[in-house]
C-alpha positions, 0 to 999 in steps of 0.5 A: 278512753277519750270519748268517757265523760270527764264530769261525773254528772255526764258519767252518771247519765252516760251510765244510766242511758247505757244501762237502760238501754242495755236492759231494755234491750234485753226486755225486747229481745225477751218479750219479741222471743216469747211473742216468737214462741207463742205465735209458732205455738199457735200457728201450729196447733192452728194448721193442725186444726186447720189440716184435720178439718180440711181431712174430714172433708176432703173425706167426705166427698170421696164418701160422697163421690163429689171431686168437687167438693173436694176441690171446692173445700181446699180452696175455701180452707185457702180463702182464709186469712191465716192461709197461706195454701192448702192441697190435697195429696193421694197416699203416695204424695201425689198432688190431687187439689191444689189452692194455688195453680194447676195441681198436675205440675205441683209436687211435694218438697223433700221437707213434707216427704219426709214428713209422710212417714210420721203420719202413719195412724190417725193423727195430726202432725205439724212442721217447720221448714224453709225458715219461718214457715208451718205446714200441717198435715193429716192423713185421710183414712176411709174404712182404715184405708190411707186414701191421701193427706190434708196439707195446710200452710200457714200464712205468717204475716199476721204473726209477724206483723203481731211480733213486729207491733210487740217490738215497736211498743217495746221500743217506744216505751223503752224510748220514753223510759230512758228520755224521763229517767235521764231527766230525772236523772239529770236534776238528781245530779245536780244535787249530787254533783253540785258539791262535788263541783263546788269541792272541785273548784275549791280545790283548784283555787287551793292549787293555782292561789295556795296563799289566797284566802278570797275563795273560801270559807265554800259554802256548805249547800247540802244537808247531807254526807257532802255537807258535812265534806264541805264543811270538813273541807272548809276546816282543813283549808283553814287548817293548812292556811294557817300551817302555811303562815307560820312556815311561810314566817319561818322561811321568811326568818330563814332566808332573812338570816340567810341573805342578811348574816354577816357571814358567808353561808353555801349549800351543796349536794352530794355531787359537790355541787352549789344549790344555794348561796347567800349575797355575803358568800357571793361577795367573798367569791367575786362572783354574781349570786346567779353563777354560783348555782349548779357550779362546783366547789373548784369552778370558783375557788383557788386549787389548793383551797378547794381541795381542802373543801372538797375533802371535808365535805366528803367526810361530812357526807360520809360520818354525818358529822361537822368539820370545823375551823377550816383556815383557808388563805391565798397570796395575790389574787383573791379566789374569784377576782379576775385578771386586773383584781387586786393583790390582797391576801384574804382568809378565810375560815370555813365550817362546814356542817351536814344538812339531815332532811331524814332518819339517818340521810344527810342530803346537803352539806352547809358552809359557813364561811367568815372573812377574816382577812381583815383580822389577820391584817389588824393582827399584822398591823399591830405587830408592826406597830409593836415594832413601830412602838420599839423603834420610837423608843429606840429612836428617842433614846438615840435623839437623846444621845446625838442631841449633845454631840450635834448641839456641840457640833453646831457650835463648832460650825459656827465657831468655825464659821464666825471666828475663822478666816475662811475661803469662799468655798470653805466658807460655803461648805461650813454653811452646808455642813451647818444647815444638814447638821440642824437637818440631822437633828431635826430628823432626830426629833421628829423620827417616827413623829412618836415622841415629837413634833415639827414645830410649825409650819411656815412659808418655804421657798420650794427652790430652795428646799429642792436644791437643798437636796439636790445638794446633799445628793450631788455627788451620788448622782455625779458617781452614778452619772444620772441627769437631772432635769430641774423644772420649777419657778423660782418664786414658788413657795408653799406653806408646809412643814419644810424640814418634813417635806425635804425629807419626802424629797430626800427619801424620793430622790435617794430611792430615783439614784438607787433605781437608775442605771449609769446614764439614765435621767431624773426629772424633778418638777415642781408648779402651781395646781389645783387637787385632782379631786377638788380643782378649787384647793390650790397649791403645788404639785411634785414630780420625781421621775427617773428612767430605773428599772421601775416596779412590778404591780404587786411590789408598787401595792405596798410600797407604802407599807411600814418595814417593806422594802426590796432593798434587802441589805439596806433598807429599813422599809420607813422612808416612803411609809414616813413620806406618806405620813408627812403627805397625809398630815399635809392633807395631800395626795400621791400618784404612782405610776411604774412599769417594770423592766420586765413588762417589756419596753421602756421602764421607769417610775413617777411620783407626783404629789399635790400638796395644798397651799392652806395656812390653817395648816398649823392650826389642823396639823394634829386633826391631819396627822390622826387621818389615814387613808387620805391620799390616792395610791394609784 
């Protein structure tokens, strides 16, 4: 009902005033229905009086044989005031005297015929008839001979003016009534109705501020029932306000576990849908922390891994109880990461546990996720570092078995060169022979840098050490009729270990041959340049580029990986892993870039490698060595 009062204060007043209104009204109608009654039983028994008095003498003059009298009584019966007409009729209702017109033209209703039957005898009879109005009759009789009737009307205007003067005191009393009970009425309110405000506005400072206390302890304004409500009041906000801090510390120690655990933690519900993560699980997926709500466990999880997900949060839901140490793992691309995101294995393992809020309802099941990614790469690392391990032993054993034929072999060679007449081109392939035979046993020594060292570092002449390679290569690169394009100055030097630096370009140029194709070109450059990170460290920068058949992305991620090859018969997986090594402890840096025959177009692969010019080499060289993860793979 929207024209009620909302406020109870107006609800008591508008009640009251209906009330009052309702009952004074009832009290009038009452009052005015009993003034009604006594004013016709008055009326009537006054016509009686009044048609009797006019019957005796109306008979009278016709004792006396005086008509006039008879006339002159009605019209007097007529003057009065409560008389409204008076006429004097024969016995068969003939109109003899009239008080109002001529009485010839006058004749009886059918209301007062019908009323001359009942005055056979000697008595006087009253009637109502045309609504409000009273007649009384009384019959004539001389020596018991009916001679006529005395009629009488009665005027009403006196008995409706007294009705109408009971309804207009009625009404202005009920007036007054009802205007000073509403006062009164409206200052009881106030004294009802202002705790129940006071408790009103309580409460919705309670709903709009839950944690603001600045509106309470209410004051307690009444001696009464609601007193005691306030002060009731006052001591469960207090109660709840302390409820309120201890769980708002809980949820606050909750969502710190939950959004600083170490480990990656997920809700869904029965749909199989996110409600809530944490950043750690959003780092994992590689998705925004916001996308992961209201999504699926297959919108951001690999097929296969979110199936066996899918199927362990069923049979949470179903047996209501955990599924733990679930493995999950991927090749290339990790779950969530895009089109350009990188190449690397992940796992993970995932328990996955219910979440009761009821007896007996589980509404959310919970996941717990841990990247152990890292782990199972450490445990891969040091199993290749168990075979690094055996191949150092393996490799010193062997250094320590050739170390005699070369040393004997060396003598050889410079027996063979000093003591024999010898061509000039014998006497130079001698002096080639001689210098890899001491390469072959400085590569001995230094395998896998386990069990020796290079001795130090000294200033090489880089035309020298290359051509020195391009040598060694020359006949594979005649055979495999591949150019190669030599640019570099003459006078570069650098301050390097040169017998490990040759290496690098002997495992760079080796791999170039195997990857070219009869005709294709090498180019191998080497000039004065700053580092790319730092342009105030000079030295000198290494291209080998060759025109092959390149390397996809996933096979040029790990070419710098111990025992990875692609070389499946030939190759060991160690000649760019150790050209690495012997770049980092040069504190250097490496680029790659590939592209592979089946990308499309023209294919081929560049190496470039930027080696400091720094004579505190030798005095760092083992402080480098010990760091990884100095060069730039690119």
């Amino acid at each position: 009902m929207h024209w009620w009062p909302r406020t109870i204060r107006w609800q008591m007043l508008f009640s009251l005033v209906i009330i009052e209104v309702l009952s004074i009204a009832l009290f009038t109608l009452l009052l005015v229905r009993n003034a009604e009654k006594e004013s016709e039983r008055r009326t009537s028994q006054r016509v009686q009086d009044q048609s009797a008095q006019l019957a005796v003498q109306a008979a009278q003059g016709i004792v006396q044989e005086r008509p006039d009298w008879v006339g002159l009584a009605v019209k007097v019966m007529a003057n009065s005031p409560s008389v409204a007409r008076a006429k004097i009729t024969d016995a068969t209702g003939k109109v003899l005297y009239n008080s109002q017109g001529n009485a010839v033209e006058q004749v009886l209703t059918p209301e007062e015929r019908a009323q001359m039957p009942k005055m056979l005898g000697n008595g006087t009879h009253s009637f109502h008839f045309d609504g409000n109005r009273c007649e009384g009759v009384h019959p004539i009789y001389l020596d018991n001979t009916l001679r006529g009737f005395a009629w009488v009307e009665s005027d009403n205007g006196s008995e409706t003016k007294q009705v109408n003067s009971v309804l207009r005191a009625s009404l202005i009393f009920g007036g007054i009534w009802i205007v000073v009970s509403t006062l009164l009425a409206w200052f009881v309110s106030r004294f009802i109705t202002r705790p129940l405000t006071l408790l009103h506005s309580g409460t919705k400072a309670l709903m709009s501020t839950p944690e603001g206390a600045g509106e309470f302890p209410l004051p307690v304004i009444a001696k009464n029932e609601f007193g005691d409500l306030i002060d009731a009041f006052n001591r469960m906000v207090a109660s709840i306000a302390e409820q309120r801090a201890g769980l708002n510390d809980t949820l606050s120690l909750l969502d710190s576990m939950l959004a600083y655990a170490p480990i990656g933690l997920a809700f869904v519900d029965r749909n199989l849908r996110i409600v809530r993560v944490n950043q750690p699980f959003a780092s994992l997926t590689r998705f925004p922390l916001s996308r992961h709500l209201g999504r699926t466990v297959a919108a951001i999880m690999p097929p296969e891994s979110a199936a066996r997900l899918e199927e362990a949060f069923e049979q949470v839901f179903a047996q209501e109880t955990p599924v733990t140490e679930i493995e999950l793992s991927g090749e290339g691309l990790g779950p969530g990461s895009g089109p350009n995101g990188p190449n690397k294995a992940w796992t993970w393992v995932v328990s996955v546990y219910p979440v009761i809020t009821g007896p007996s309802k589980v509404r959310w099941a919970g996941m717990i996720v841990r990247d152990v990614s890292e782990r199972v790469r450490a445990e891969e690392t040091l199993r290749k570092t168990e075979k690094l391990a055996a191949t150092g032993r393996l490799a010193a054993s062997i250094a320590h078995e050739i170390n005699n034929p070369l040393e004997a072999l060396t003598n050889i060679l410079y027996l063979l060169k000093n003591f024999t007449s010898l061509d000039p081109s014998a006497h130079e392939y001698v002096t080639m022979a001689e210098h890899e035979v001491r390469r072959v046993a400085e590569i001995a020594q230094q395998t896998l840098r386990f069990y020796r060292q290079s001795t130090l570092p000294t200033r090489a002449s880089m035309v020298e050490l290359i051509d020195s390679v391009l040598d060694l290569y020359k006949s594979r690169i005649n055979n495999q009729g591949v150019a190669v394009q030599r640019e570099f100055d003459p006078q570069l030097t650098l301050f390097c270990y040169s017998g490990e630096i040759r290496q690098v370009f002997a495992n760079l140029l080796g791999n170039a041959i195997d990857a070219s194709l009869p005709g294709g070109r090498i180019i191998v450059r080497a000039r004065p340049s700053r580092d790319w990170r730092n342009p105030e460290t000079r030295g000198v920068r290494f291209t080998v580029a060759d025109t092959g058949a390149g390397m996809d992305p996933e096979v040029r991620e790990r070419i710098f990986e111990a025992f990875f090859t692609t070389k499946e018969t030939t190759g060991t997986g160690l000649g760019l892993w150790v050209s690495h090594e012997i770049i980092e402890k040069h504190r250097g840096r490496v680029r790659v870039r590939s592209r592979s025959v089946h990308s499309g177009g023209s294919s081929g692969t560049v190496f470039q490698i930027f080696l400091p010019d720094d004579e505190t080499l030798a005095v760092q060289g083992q402080l480098a060595a010990a760091r990884h993860g100095i060069g730039t793979r690119e």
